[in-house]
C-alpha positions as a printed Julia matrix, in Angstrom:
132×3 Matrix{Float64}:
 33.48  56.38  -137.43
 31.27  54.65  -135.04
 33.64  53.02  -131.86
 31.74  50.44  -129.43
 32.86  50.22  -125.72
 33.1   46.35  -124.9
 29.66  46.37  -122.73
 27.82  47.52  -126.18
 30.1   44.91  -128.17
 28.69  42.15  -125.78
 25.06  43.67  -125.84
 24.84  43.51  -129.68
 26.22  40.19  -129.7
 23.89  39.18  -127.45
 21.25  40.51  -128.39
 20.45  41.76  -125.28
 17.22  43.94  -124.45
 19.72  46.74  -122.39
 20.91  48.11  -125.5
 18.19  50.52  -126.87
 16.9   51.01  -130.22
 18.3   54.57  -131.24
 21.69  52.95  -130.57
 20.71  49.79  -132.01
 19.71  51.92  -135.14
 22.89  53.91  -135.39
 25.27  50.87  -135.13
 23.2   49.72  -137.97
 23.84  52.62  -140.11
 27.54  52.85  -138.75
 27.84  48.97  -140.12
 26.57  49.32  -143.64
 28.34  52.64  -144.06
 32.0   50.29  -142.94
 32.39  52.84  -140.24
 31.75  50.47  -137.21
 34.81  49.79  -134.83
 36.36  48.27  -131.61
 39.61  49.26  -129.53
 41.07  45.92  -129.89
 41.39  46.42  -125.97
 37.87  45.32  -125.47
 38.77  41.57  -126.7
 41.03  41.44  -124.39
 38.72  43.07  -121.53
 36.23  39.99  -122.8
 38.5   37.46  -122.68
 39.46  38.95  -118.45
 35.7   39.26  -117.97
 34.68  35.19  -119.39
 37.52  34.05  -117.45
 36.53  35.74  -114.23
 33.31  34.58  -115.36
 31.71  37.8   -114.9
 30.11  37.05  -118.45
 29.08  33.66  -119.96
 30.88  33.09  -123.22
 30.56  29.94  -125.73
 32.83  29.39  -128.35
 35.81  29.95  -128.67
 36.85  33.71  -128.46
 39.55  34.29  -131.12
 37.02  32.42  -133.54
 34.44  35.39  -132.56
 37.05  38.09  -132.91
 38.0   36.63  -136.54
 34.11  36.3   -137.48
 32.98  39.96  -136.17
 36.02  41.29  -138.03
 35.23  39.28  -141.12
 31.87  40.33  -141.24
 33.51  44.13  -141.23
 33.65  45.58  -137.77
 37.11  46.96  -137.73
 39.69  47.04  -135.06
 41.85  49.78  -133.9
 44.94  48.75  -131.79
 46.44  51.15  -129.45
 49.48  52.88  -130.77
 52.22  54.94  -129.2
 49.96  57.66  -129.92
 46.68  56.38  -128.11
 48.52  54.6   -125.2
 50.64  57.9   -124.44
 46.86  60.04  -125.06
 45.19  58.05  -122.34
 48.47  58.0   -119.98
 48.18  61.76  -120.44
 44.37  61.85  -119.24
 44.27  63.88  -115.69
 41.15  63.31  -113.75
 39.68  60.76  -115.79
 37.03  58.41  -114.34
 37.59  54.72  -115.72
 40.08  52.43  -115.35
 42.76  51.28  -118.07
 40.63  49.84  -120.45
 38.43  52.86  -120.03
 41.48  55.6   -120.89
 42.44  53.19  -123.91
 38.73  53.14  -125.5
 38.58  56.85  -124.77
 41.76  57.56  -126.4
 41.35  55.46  -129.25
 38.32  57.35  -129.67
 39.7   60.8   -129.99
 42.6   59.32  -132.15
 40.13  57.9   -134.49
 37.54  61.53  -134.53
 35.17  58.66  -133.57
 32.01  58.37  -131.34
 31.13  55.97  -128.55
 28.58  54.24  -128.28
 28.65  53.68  -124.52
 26.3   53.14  -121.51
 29.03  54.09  -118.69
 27.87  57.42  -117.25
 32.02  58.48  -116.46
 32.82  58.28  -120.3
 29.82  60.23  -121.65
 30.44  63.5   -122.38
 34.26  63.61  -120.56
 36.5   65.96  -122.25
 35.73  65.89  -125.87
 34.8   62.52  -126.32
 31.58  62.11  -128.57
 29.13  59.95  -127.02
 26.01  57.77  -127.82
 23.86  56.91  -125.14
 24.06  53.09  -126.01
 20.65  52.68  -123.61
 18.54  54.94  -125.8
Protein backbone atom coordinates (compact mmCIF):
# COMPACT_ATOMS: atom_id res chain seq x y z
CA UNK A 1 0.00 0.00 0.00
CA UNK A 2 1.09 3.29 -1.27
CA UNK A 3 -0.26 6.35 1.43
CA UNK A 4 0.07 10.11 0.06
CA UNK A 5 0.67 12.97 2.63
CA UNK A 6 -1.83 15.87 1.60
CA UNK A 7 1.14 18.15 0.02
CA UNK A 8 1.72 15.07 -2.60
CA UNK A 9 -2.24 14.68 -2.89
CA UNK A 10 -2.35 18.43 -3.96
CA UNK A 11 0.90 18.11 -6.15
CA UNK A 12 -0.56 15.23 -8.26
CA UNK A 13 -3.69 16.95 -8.58
CA UNK A 14 -2.09 19.72 -9.70
CA UNK A 15 0.07 18.64 -11.64
CA UNK A 16 2.64 20.48 -10.23
CA UNK A 17 6.44 20.39 -11.41
CA UNK A 18 7.63 19.91 -7.33
CA UNK A 19 6.64 16.44 -7.35
CA UNK A 20 9.43 14.41 -9.11
CA UNK A 21 9.27 11.71 -11.52
CA UNK A 22 10.47 8.55 -9.45
CA UNK A 23 7.53 9.45 -7.19
CA UNK A 24 5.39 10.37 -9.96
CA UNK A 25 6.27 6.81 -11.35
CA UNK A 26 5.59 4.89 -8.20
CA UNK A 27 2.13 6.50 -7.50
CA UNK A 28 1.52 5.30 -10.95
CA UNK A 29 2.29 1.79 -10.29
CA UNK A 30 0.71 2.08 -6.68
CA UNK A 31 -2.68 3.26 -8.73
CA UNK A 32 -3.02 0.51 -11.26
CA UNK A 33 -1.99 -2.10 -8.72
CA UNK A 34 -5.42 -0.45 -6.33
CA UNK A 35 -2.86 0.08 -3.67
CA UNK A 36 -2.92 3.98 -3.68
CA UNK A 37 -4.35 5.73 -0.45
CA UNK A 38 -5.10 8.89 1.67
CA UNK A 39 -5.60 9.38 5.59
CA UNK A 40 -8.94 10.83 5.15
CA UNK A 41 -7.27 13.55 7.50
CA UNK A 42 -5.68 15.21 4.57
CA UNK A 43 -9.29 16.33 3.11
CA UNK A 44 -9.87 17.83 5.93
CA UNK A 45 -6.22 19.50 6.20
CA UNK A 46 -7.30 20.76 2.39
CA UNK A 47 -10.40 21.97 3.15
CA UNK A 48 -8.32 24.24 6.55
CA UNK A 49 -5.62 25.08 4.02
CA UNK A 50 -8.34 26.56 0.85
CA UNK A 51 -10.12 28.27 3.51
CA UNK A 52 -7.10 29.97 5.00
CA UNK A 53 -6.36 30.32 1.49
CA UNK A 54 -2.98 29.05 1.82
CA UNK A 55 -3.89 26.98 -1.44
CA UNK A 56 -6.18 27.98 -4.38
CA UNK A 57 -8.94 25.46 -4.80
CA UNK A 58 -11.88 25.42 -7.56
CA UNK A 59 -14.66 23.29 -7.31
CA UNK A 60 -16.23 22.20 -4.94
CA UNK A 61 -14.20 19.95 -2.47
CA UNK A 62 -16.49 17.05 -1.44
CA UNK A 63 -17.16 16.70 -5.34
CA UNK A 64 -13.16 16.14 -5.62
CA UNK A 65 -13.03 13.81 -2.66
CA UNK A 66 -16.02 11.67 -4.28
CA UNK A 67 -14.22 11.79 -7.87
CA UNK A 68 -10.51 10.84 -6.59
CA UNK A 69 -12.18 8.06 -4.60
CA UNK A 70 -14.27 6.97 -7.54
CA UNK A 71 -11.54 6.83 -9.75
CA UNK A 72 -9.92 4.29 -6.90
CA UNK A 73 -7.67 6.12 -4.51
CA UNK A 74 -8.82 4.74 -1.26
CA UNK A 75 -9.32 6.35 2.06
CA UNK A 76 -8.32 5.25 5.41
CA UNK A 77 -10.10 6.99 8.39
CA UNK A 78 -8.46 7.14 11.68
CA UNK A 79 -9.66 4.55 14.10
CA UNK A 80 -9.30 4.09 17.83
CA UNK A 81 -6.32 2.29 16.86
CA UNK A 82 -4.50 5.04 14.68
CA UNK A 83 -5.72 8.06 16.76
CA UNK A 84 -4.46 6.33 20.14
CA UNK A 85 -0.91 5.22 17.81
CA UNK A 86 -0.19 8.83 17.02
CA UNK A 87 -1.33 10.15 20.66
CA UNK A 88 1.25 7.61 21.78
CA UNK A 89 4.12 9.15 19.46
CA UNK A 90 6.95 10.74 21.95
CA UNK A 91 9.22 13.14 20.24
CA UNK A 92 7.59 13.32 17.06
CA UNK A 93 8.16 16.30 14.75
CA UNK A 94 4.74 17.33 12.98
CA UNK A 95 1.77 18.54 14.12
CA UNK A 96 -1.71 16.63 14.39
CA UNK A 97 -2.32 15.98 11.00
CA UNK A 98 1.27 14.89 10.77
CA UNK A 99 0.95 12.07 13.84
CA UNK A 100 -2.46 10.97 12.12
CA UNK A 101 -0.84 10.38 8.47
CA UNK A 102 2.10 8.78 10.25
CA UNK A 103 0.00 6.53 12.20
CA UNK A 104 -2.30 5.61 9.64
CA UNK A 105 0.70 4.68 7.89
CA UNK A 106 2.11 2.14 10.22
CA UNK A 107 -1.53 0.82 10.80
CA UNK A 108 -1.90 0.26 7.18
CA UNK A 109 2.18 -1.49 6.67
CA UNK A 110 2.02 1.38 4.11
CA UNK A 111 4.63 3.84 2.63
CA UNK A 112 4.60 7.61 2.32
CA UNK A 113 5.07 9.30 -0.24
CA UNK A 114 6.10 12.57 1.40
CA UNK A 115 8.33 15.66 0.82
CA UNK A 116 8.41 16.84 4.68
CA UNK A 117 11.97 16.19 5.87
CA UNK A 118 10.45 15.46 9.89
CA UNK A 119 8.34 12.43 8.56
CA UNK A 120 11.00 10.73 6.41
CA UNK A 121 12.59 8.10 7.89
CA UNK A 122 11.02 8.81 11.76
CA UNK A 123 10.62 5.70 13.64
CA UNK A 124 9.64 3.03 11.26
CA UNK A 125 7.71 4.84 8.93
CA UNK A 126 8.54 3.87 5.20
CA UNK A 127 9.15 6.80 3.17
CA UNK A 128 9.26 8.00 -0.53
CA UNK A 129 11.03 10.99 -1.25
CA UNK A 130 7.94 12.54 -3.10
CA UNK A 131 10.67 15.25 -4.74
CA UNK A 132 12.68 12.56 -6.49
Amino acid sequence: MLLLDTHILVWLDQGSDLLGRRARRVIEEAFLREELGVATISFWEIGMLVAQKRIEFKGQLSEWRVTLLNSGILEFPPDGTITLAAAGFRDFPGDPVDRLIAATTLAEEARLVTADDRLVGHRGIKTINGLN
